[in-house]
N, C-alpha and C positions, 0 to 999 in steps of 0.2 A: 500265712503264706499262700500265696497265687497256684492255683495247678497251671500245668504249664502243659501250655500249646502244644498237643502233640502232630498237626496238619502242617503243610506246610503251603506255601506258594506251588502250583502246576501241579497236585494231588489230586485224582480222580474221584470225588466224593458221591454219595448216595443218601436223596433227602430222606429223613425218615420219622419226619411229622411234620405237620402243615398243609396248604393247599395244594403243594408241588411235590408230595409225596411217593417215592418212590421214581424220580427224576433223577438223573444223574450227569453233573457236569466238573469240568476245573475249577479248580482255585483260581481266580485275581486275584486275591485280595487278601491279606489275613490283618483283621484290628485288635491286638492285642487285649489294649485297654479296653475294650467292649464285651470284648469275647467271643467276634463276631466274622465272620466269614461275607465274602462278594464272592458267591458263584457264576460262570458263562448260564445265561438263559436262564437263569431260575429266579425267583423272583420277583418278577418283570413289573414293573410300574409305571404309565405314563406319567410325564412329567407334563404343563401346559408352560412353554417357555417364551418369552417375551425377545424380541431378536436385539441384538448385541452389536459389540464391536466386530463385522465383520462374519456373522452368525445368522441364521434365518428363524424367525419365529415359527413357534406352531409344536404339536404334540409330539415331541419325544420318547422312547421307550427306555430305562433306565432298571439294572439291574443296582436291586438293594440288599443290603446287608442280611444275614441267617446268624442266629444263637450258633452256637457250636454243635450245644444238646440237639441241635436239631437236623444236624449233616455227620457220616460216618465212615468213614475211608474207605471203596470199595476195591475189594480182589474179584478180579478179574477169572480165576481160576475158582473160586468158592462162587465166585455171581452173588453175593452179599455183603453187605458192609458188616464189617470186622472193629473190633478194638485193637487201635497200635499202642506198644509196648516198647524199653529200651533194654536195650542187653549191650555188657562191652565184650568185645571179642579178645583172641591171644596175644591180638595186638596194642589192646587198650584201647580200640576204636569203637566210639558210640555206631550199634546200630536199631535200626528201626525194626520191630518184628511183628506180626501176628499173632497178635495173645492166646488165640484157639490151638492154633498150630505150631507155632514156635518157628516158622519158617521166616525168613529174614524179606523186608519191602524192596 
């Protein structure tokens, strides 16, 4: 069985290994099947692109994909990236928490 995604789309993360480490941006993007993350600005990569239908040639800058292991959900109130946890409440409602703290995202 798969561990499951615990980030979502628009989650403010914090890299924490790699070149971009200790950078912190949102989610675009989450790829399941990879297990991979598209953060804003982090991991930047020119691309040399050939011009298209209506498209200009020439070097583009292109955010790429991160391991998961390798970005961490950051709180804002702590200034570190945290592990997220589920708990259901009185209502039967999944929520997301902070595994240190037990305080809800």
């Amino acid at each position: 069985m798969k561990n499951k995604i615990k980030l979502k789309k628009g989650d403010e993360v914090i890299v924490i290994a790699g070149k971009d480490k200790g950078k912190r941006g949102k989610i675009v993007r989450v790829i399941p099947g990879l297990r991979k993350v598209i953060v804003t600005d982090i991991n930047k990569y020119k691309k040399h692109q050939k011009p298209g239908n209506n498209e200009p040639g020439g070097i583009i800058e292109k955010d790429m994909p991160l391991h998961l292991s390798n970005v961490a959900f950051y709180d804002s109130s702590s200034n570190k990236g945290i592990r997220v946890g589920y708990i259901f409440n009185k209502d039967g409602k999944k929520m997301r928490i902070n595994k240190k703290s037990g305080k809800e995202i």
